[in-house]
N, C-alpha and C positions, 0 to 999 in steps of 0.2 A: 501841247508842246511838240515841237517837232523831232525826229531820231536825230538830227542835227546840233538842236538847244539841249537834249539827254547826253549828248555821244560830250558837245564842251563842259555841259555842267557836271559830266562824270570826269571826266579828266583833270578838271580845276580841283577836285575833292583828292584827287590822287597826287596831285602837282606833277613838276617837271620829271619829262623819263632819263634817268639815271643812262648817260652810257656805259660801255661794258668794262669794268675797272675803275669808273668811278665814285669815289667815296672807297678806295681800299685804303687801308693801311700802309704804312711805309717799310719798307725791309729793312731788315739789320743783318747784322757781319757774318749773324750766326746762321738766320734765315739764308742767304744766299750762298754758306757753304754748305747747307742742305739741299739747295736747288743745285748746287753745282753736283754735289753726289748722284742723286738723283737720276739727273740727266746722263752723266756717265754712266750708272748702271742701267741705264734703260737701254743701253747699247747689247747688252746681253739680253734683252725681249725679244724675242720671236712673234710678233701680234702687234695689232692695234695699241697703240699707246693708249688707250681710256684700260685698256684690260688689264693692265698694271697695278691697278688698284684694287683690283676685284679682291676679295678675300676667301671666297671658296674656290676649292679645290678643282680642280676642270680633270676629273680620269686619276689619273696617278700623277699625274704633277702638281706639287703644291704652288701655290698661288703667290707671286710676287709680291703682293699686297704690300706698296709702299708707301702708305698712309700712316702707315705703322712708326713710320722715322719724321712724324710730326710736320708732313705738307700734304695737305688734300691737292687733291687733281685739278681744283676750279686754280687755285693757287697759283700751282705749280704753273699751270699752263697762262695766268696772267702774268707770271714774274718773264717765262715764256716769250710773251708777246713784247711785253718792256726789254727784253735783253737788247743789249746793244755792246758792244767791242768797239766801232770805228770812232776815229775821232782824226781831227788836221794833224799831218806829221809835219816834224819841225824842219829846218834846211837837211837834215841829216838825213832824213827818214825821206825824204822828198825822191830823195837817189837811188832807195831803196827797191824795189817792185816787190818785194817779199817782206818790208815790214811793218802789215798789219799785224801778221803771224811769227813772224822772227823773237818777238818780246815773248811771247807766251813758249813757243819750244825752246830758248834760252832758261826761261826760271822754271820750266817743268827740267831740265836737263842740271841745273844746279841747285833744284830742291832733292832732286831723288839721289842725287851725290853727299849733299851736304846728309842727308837723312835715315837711307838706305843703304844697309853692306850687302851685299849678294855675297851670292855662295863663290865654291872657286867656280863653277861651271857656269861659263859668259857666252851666249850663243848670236851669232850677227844673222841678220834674217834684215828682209826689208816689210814695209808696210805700207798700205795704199790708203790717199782720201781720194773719196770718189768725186767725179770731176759733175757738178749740177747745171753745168752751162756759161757758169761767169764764173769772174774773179780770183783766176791763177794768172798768174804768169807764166806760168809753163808746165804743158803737160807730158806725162809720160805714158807709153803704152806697153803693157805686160800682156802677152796672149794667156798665159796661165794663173792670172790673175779672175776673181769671179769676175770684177767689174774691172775690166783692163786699161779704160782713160782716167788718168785721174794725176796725184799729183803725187810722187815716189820719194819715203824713207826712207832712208836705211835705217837701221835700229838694231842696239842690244838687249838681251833680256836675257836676266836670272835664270839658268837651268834648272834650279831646283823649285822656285816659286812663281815660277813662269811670268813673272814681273820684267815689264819693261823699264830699262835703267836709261835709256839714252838713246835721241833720232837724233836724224841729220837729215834737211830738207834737201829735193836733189835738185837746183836750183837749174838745172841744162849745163851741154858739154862745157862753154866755155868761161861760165864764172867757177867751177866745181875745179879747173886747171889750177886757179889762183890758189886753190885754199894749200892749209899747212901737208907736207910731204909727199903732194903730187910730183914734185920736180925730181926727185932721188927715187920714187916705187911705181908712180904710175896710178889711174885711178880708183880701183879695184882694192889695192892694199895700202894705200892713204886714205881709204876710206876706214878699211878696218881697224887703223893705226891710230884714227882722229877718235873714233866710236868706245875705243878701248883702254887711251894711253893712262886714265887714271886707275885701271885694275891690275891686280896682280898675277891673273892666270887669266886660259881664257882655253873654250871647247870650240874648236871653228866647224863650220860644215863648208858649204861648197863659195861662200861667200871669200874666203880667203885666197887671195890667188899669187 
C-alpha cells in the first residue's frame, strides 16, 4: 500500500475532523454570568490572558487562578469567540450613532441605582475606552490620559468602595449642548448635576466647575 492508501485508510478510522468548538455544549444564564465575571476581572490581569489560570504562585504574588469559579480557559475562550453584542437596530436606533452601546451604559447606570447605596463621599472623575481603530463615533483626546484616543466618560464612583455608580458617554460638543441642564450651568456643571442628581451629598474634586 501506498503512504497515501495508509494516510485515507487512517483518517476513515478517525472519521471527520471536528472544528474548533464543535460538538460543545450549549451555555445557560448561569454559565454566561460567569463568563461575564470573568472577563471583567481579567481587566485587573497584568499578563497574557492563558496566565489567569495558572494556579501556582509566580514570587509573592498569588495566582489568579480563575478556574476555580467553574470555567476553564478552553471554555471561556470559546464562549470568547461565540460572543456577539450586535444585532439590526430598529427606526429608533437607526438615528442613533451611539446605540450599540447606549442600552448597556443605560442598565449598568440603573442596575447600580436600583442596587447600590454608596456612601455619602461621590467623587466625578472621567474614564477612557481605548480607541482600536473602528467603531466610535467620536473620539476624544486626553494628553494625560495613558492611552489618550479613545472614547471619554465622565463617571461617578463611591469614595469609600471605590465602585463606580454612574457614566455618561461624551457623545461630542454638539449633541452633549442638548442634554438635561446645559442651557442654565454650562457643560462642565450639567454634567456633574446629570451624574449626581439621584444622591444626596457629594465630594467634588476639580471636575466641578
Amino acid at each position: 500500500a501506498t503512504n497515501a492508501e495508509i494516510e485515507r485508510e487512517f483518517k476513515s478510522k478517525l472519521g471527520p475532523r471536528k472544528k474548533r468548538g464543535q460538538g460543545a455544549s450549549l451555555t445557560s444564564v448561569g454559565e454566561y454570568k460567569k463568563f461575564l465575571g470573568v472577563f471583567i476581572a481579567l481587566t485587573l490581569h497584568d499578563g497574557p490572558r492563558r496566565d489567569a489560570w495558572r494556579t501556582k504562585r509566580a514570587g509573592i504574588v498569588p495566582p489568579f487562578a480563575m478556574g476555580q469559579h467553574g470555567l476553564s480557559r478552553s471554555r471561556f475562550e470559546l464562549l470568547l469567540r461565540c460572543w456577539r453584542l450586535r444585532r439590526e437596530p430598529d427606526e429608533t436606533e437607526a438615528l442613533d450613532p451611539w446605540w450599540m452601546v447606549r442600552g448597556f451604559v443605560d442598565a449598568w447606570n440603573a442596575n447600580v441605582e436600583k442596587n447600590f447605596d454608596p456612601s455619602f463621599k461621590i467623587t466625578p472623575d472621567e474614564s477612557m475606552f481605548f480607541f482600536y481603530g473602528r467603531g466610535m463615533p467620536h473620539l476624544s483626546f486626553i494628553a494625560r490620559k495613558p492611552r489618550a484616543l479613545g472614547c471619554e466618560a465622565k463617571s461617578v464612583a463611591c469614595g469609600i468602595t471605590h465602585i463606580m455608580i454612574r457614566l455618561e458617554i461624551q457623545e461630542g460638543k454638539a449633541p452633549m449642548t442638548k442634554l438635561k441642564y446645559h442651557a442654565e450651568y454650562g457643560t462642565t456643571t450639567a454634567c456633574t448635576l446629570r451624574l449626581t442628581e439621584v444622591r444626596k451629598s457629594i465630594r467634588a474634586n476639580d471636575r466641578v466647575g
